[in-house]
C-alpha positions in Angstrom: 60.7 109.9 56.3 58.0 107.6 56.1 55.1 109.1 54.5 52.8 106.1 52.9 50.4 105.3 56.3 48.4 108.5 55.1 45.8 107.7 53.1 45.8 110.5 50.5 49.6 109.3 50.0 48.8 105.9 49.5 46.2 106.8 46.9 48.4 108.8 44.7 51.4 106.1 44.6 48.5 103.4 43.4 46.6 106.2 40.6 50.3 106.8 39.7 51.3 103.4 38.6 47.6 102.5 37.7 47.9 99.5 40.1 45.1 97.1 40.0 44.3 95.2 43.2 44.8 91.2 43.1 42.3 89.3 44.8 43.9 86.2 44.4 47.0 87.8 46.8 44.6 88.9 49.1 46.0 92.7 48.8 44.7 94.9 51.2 47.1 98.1 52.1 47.2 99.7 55.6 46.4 103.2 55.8 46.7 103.9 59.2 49.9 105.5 61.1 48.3 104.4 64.3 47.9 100.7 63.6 51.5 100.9 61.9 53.3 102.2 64.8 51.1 99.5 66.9 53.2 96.7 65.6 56.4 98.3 65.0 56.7 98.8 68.9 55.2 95.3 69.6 57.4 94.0 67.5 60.2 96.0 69.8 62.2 96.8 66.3 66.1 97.9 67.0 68.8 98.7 64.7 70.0 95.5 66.3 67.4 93.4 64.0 67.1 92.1 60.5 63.6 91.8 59.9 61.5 89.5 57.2 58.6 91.5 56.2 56.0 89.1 54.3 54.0 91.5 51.4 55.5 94.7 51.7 52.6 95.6 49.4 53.8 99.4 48.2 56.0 99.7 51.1 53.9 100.9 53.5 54.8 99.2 56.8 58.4 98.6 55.0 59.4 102.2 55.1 58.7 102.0 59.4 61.0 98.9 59.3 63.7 100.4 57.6 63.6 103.5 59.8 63.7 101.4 63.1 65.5 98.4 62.0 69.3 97.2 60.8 68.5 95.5 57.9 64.8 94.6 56.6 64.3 91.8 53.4 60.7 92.2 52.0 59.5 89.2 49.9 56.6 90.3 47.4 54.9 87.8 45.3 53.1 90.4 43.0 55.6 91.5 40.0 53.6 95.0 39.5 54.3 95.8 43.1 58.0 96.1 41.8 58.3 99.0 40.3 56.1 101.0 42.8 58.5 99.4 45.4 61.5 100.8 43.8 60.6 104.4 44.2 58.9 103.9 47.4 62.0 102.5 49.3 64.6 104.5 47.1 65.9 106.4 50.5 66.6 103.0 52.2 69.8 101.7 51.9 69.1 98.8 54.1 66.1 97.0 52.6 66.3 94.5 50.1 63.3 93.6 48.0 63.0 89.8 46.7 60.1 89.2 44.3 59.1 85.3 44.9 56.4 83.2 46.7 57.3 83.1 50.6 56.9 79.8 50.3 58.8 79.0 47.8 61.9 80.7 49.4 64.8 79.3 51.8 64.4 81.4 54.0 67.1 79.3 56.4 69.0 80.5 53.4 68.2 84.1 53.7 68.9 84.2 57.3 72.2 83.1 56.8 73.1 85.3 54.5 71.2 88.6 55.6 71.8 87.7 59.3 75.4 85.3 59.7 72.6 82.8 60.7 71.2 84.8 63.5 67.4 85.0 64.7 65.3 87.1 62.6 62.0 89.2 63.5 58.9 88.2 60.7 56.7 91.6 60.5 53.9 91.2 58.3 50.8 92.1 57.2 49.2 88.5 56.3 47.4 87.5 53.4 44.3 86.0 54.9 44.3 82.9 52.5 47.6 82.0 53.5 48.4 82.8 57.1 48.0 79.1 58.5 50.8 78.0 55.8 52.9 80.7 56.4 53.4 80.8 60.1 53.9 76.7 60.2 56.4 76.7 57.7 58.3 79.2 59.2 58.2 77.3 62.7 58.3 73.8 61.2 61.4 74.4 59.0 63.1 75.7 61.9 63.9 79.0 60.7 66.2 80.9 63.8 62.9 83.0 65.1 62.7 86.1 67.6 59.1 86.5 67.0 56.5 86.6 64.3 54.2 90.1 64.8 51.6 90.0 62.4 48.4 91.6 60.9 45.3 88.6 60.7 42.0 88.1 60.0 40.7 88.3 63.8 39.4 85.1 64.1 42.6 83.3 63.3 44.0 85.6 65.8 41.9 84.5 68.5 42.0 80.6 67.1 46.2 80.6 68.0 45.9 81.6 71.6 42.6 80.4 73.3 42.9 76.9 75.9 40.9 74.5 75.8 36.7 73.7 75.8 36.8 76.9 73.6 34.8 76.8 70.1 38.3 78.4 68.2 40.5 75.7 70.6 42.0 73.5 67.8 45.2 72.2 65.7 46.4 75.6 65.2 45.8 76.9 68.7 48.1 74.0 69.6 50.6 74.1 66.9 51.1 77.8 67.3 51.5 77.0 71.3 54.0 74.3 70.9 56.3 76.3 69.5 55.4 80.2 70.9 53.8 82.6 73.4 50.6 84.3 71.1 49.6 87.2 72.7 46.8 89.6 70.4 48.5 93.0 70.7 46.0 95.5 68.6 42.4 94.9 67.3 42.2 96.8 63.4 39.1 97.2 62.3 38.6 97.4 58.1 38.2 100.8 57.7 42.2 101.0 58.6 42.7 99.0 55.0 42.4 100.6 51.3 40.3 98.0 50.2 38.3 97.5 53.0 38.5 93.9 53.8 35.0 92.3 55.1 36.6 91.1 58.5 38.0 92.7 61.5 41.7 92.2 61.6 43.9 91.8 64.8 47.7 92.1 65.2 49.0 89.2 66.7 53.0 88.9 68.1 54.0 85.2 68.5 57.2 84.9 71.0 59.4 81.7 69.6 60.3 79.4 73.1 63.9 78.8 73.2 62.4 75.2 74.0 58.9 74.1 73.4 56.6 74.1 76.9 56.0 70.2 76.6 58.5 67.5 76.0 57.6 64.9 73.2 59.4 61.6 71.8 57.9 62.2 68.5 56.8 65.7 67.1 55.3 64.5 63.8 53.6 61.8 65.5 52.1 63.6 68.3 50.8 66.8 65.4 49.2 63.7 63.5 47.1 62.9 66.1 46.0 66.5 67.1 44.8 66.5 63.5 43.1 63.7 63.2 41.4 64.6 66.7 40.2 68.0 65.3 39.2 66.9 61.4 35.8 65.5 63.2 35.1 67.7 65.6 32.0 66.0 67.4 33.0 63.0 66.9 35.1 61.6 70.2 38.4 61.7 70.6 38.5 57.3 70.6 37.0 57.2 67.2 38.3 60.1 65.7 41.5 58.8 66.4 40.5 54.8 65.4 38.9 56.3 62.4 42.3 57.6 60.8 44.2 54.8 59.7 47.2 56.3 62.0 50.0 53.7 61.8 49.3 51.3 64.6 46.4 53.3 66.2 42.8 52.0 66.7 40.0 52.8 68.7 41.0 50.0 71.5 44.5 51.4 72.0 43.1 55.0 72.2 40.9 54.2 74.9 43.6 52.4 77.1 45.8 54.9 76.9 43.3 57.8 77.5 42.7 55.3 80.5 46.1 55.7 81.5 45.7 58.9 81.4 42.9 59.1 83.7 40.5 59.8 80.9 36.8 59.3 79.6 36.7 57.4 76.8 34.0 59.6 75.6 36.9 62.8 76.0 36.9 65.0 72.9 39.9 66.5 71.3 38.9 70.0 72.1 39.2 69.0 76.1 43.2 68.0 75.9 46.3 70.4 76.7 48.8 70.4 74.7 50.2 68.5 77.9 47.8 65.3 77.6 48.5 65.3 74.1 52.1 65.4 74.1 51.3 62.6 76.5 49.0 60.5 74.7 51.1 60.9 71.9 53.8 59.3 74.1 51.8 56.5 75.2 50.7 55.7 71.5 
């Protein structure tokens, strides 16, 4: 039975082993059964489901995954979190604890062998350092995806779904909206953490598209230029653009294709779709 989403519980595993919080992991523990049972169901975990949990941290949120899911591989970075992990998870026969850097794993690798190469679910409580990494690698290596349901700082949360003309609009609100659905599922404030972090925190569930929503000749390409448009924000999006040194991209061509496109040549980045720039990639 899962027991470590009470607070006094939680407190006595960390005295126990004398653990010392790592700010350079960015630890901060959930101690909230609430907020924990909030993204299990959004998540909509099954025995049907190996799941990749990200920081299992003591085991908290692992010991709810193990209970709802059919397999469950937590990858912790922290070597003292080891030990605490062994007795935590002892009654789970189905979890497998890998102590590594998450980005430093295959995790194609791990699917295949955890899962026959089947899509996986990614539950995780995020370090907030590292959450933009994290979530692109797993989408850019092409790892086989259900959906990502994670804990974040809340404005990163808000940053991957808002449209455009919006202050948070930029390269990650389109990257995470090329390749999924982002839909803020629970707002956490701090005092549900053990430390207290000095943000608000939202869980966020990102629902992988079987086929991304735009068509594109050249991914890379067309994610260079949304960089490049966002790196200077007030700058437009001509000479942001012209400004570069993009392969074969100055400030002219910029302009005659946002002409094309029925565009101001005074248009900045934070305007475009993911649409016009799928386009204007296209016409580059």
């Amino acid at each position: 039975m899962a027991y470590l989403g009470i607070p006094q519980n939680t407190i006595a595993v960390l005295q126990k082993y004398h653990f010392n919080f790592q700010k350079k992991f960015g630890q901060n523990f959930l101690i909230d059964t609430t907020v924990l049972d909030r993204i299990i169901s959004s998540a909509e975990i099954t025995k049907e489901d190996c799941v990749l949990e990200i920081g299992p941290g003591i085991g908290t949120m692992t010991q709810y995954l193990a209970e709802r899911a059919g397999t469950v591989v937590a990858v912790e970075i922290d070597k003292a979190l080891i030990p605490i992990l062994e007795e935590t998870l002892q009654d789970y026969d189905n979890v497998t604890v890998i102590n590594d850097d998450i980005l430093k794993v295959d995790i194609n690798r791990l699917v295949e062998e955890k899962n026959g190469g089947r899509p996986i679910k990614v539950v995780a409580n995020l370090p907030y350092y590292i959450t933009t990494p994290i979530i692109m690698g797993l989408f850019e290596s092409r790892v086989p995806l259900k959906s990502i349901t994670i804990m974040v700082q809340k404005e990163v949360a808000d940053r991957m779904q808002v449209g455009p003309g919006t202050k948070d609009y930029g390269a990650l609100s389109l990257a995470v909206q090329y390749y999924a659905k982002p839909e803020i599922v629970a707002n956490v404030p701090p005092n549900c953490f053990i430390p207290r972090p000095n943000v608000g925190s939202a869980v966020i569930r990102l629902t992988r598209y079987e086929e991304p929503p735009v068509q594109v000749k050249d991914e890379k390409k067309m994610f260079a230029l949304i960089r490049a448009s966002f790196n200077q924000r007030r700058k437009t999006l001509v000479n942001g653009l012209g400004n570069a040194g993009l392969p074969g991209i100055t400030k002219e061509s910029a302009a005659a294709a946002l002409a094309q496109m029925g565009l101001s040549p005074t248009v900045r980045g934070e305007a475009l779709t993911l649409e016009q720039f799928a386009r204007l990639s296209d016409l580059l």
